[in-house]
C-alpha positions in Angstrom: 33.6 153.7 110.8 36.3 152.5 108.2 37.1 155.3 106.2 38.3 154.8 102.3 39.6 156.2 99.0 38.5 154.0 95.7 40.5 154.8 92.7 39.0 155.6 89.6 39.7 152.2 88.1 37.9 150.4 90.9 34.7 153.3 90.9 34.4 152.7 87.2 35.0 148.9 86.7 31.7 149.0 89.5 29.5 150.9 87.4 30.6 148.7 84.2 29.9 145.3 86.3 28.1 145.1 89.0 29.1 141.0 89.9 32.2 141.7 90.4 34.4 142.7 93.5 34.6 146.6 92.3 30.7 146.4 92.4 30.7 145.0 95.4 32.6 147.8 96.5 30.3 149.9 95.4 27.4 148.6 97.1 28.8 148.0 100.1 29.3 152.0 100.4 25.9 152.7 99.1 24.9 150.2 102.1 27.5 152.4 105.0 29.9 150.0 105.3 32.3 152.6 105.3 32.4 156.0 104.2 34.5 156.9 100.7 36.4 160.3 100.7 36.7 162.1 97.9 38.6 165.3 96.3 38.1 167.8 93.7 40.9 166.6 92.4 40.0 162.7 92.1 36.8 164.2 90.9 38.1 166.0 87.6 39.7 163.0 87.1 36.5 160.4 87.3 35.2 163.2 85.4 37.6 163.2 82.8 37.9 159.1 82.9 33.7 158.6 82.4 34.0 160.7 78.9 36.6 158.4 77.6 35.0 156.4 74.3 35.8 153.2 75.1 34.5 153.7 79.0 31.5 155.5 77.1 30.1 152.3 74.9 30.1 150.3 78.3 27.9 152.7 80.5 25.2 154.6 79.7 25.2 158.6 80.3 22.5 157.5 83.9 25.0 155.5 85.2 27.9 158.3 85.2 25.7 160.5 86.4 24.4 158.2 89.2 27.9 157.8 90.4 28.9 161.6 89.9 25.5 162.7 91.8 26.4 159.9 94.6 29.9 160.9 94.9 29.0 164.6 95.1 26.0 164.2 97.9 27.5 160.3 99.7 31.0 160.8 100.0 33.1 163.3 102.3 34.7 165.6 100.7 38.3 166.8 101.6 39.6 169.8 101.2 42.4 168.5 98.3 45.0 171.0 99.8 46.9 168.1 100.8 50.0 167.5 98.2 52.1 164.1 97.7 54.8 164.0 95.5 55.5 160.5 96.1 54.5 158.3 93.0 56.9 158.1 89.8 55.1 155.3 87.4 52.0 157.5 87.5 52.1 160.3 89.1 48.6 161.3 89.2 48.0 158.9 91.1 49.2 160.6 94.0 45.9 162.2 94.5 44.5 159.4 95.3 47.2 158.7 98.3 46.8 162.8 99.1 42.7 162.4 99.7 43.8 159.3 101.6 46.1 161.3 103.8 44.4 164.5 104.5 41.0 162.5 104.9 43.0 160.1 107.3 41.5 157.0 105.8 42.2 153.8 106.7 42.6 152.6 102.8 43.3 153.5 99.6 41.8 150.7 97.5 43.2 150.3 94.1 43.2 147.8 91.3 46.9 149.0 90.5 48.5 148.2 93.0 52.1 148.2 91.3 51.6 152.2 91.0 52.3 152.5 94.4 55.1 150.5 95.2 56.9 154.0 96.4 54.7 154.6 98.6 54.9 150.6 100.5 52.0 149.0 101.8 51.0 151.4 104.5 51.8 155.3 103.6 51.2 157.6 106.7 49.0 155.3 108.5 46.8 154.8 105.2 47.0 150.8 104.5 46.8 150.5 100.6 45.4 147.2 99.7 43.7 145.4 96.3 39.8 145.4 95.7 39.4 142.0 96.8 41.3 142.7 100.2 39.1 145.5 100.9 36.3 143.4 100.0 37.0 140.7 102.5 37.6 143.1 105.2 34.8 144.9 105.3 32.4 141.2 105.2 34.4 140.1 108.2 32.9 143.3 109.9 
């Protein structure tokens, strides 16, 4: 089974539109087309991200909670031991690319792309591709 890290801009743009690629995403999990792995770490920080106003008047309180009680029962859970210190334009983004590591995932999917440039397209055998990318592969399965 593919195995895959979402960033928190592609878990929430999901929940705020369903149509759209990040959506898909979403669904396509909920359906086992691959299997998300998650942190503590990445999950303070959805946490943290849902509570922000302007992410607030988009969702209702259902939704976050939908996602958070998904995440928490759906996704694997790694350890979040695992420490990268790779990343320089945002560096907390590097939990994203530690959860990919220690849960040996296949892909990190992420809608910022340029925040990764350090660590290249393909960071300890964990390919990090765009939304739409991901998207694509997992329909040609």
């Amino acid at each position: 089974m593919i195995r895959a890290v979402l960033d928190a801009n592609v878990l929430v743009s999901g929940l705020i539109s369903k149509k759209g690629t990040p959506g898909g995403l979403i669904d396509a999990w909920l359906e086992g087309q691959f299997q998300l792995c998650v942190s503590p770490q990445i999950m303070d920080e959805l946490t943290r991200v849902l509570k922000y106003p302007h992410i607030m008047k988009r969702l209702d309180n259902r939704q976050a909670r939908a996602m958070l009680e998904n995440l928490g029962t759906l996704a694997e859970w790694a350890d979040g031991r695992q420490a990268i210190d790779v990343l320089t334009l945002d560096p907390s983004d590097n939990i994203y690319l530690a959860c990919a590591v220690e849960s040996q995932c296949d892909y990190l999917v992420t809608g910022n792309r340029d925040h990764f440039q350090e660590a290249g397209t393909n960071y300890k055998g964990v390919e990090i591709i765009n939304p739409r990318d991901f998207l694509d592969i997992l329909s040609s399965k």
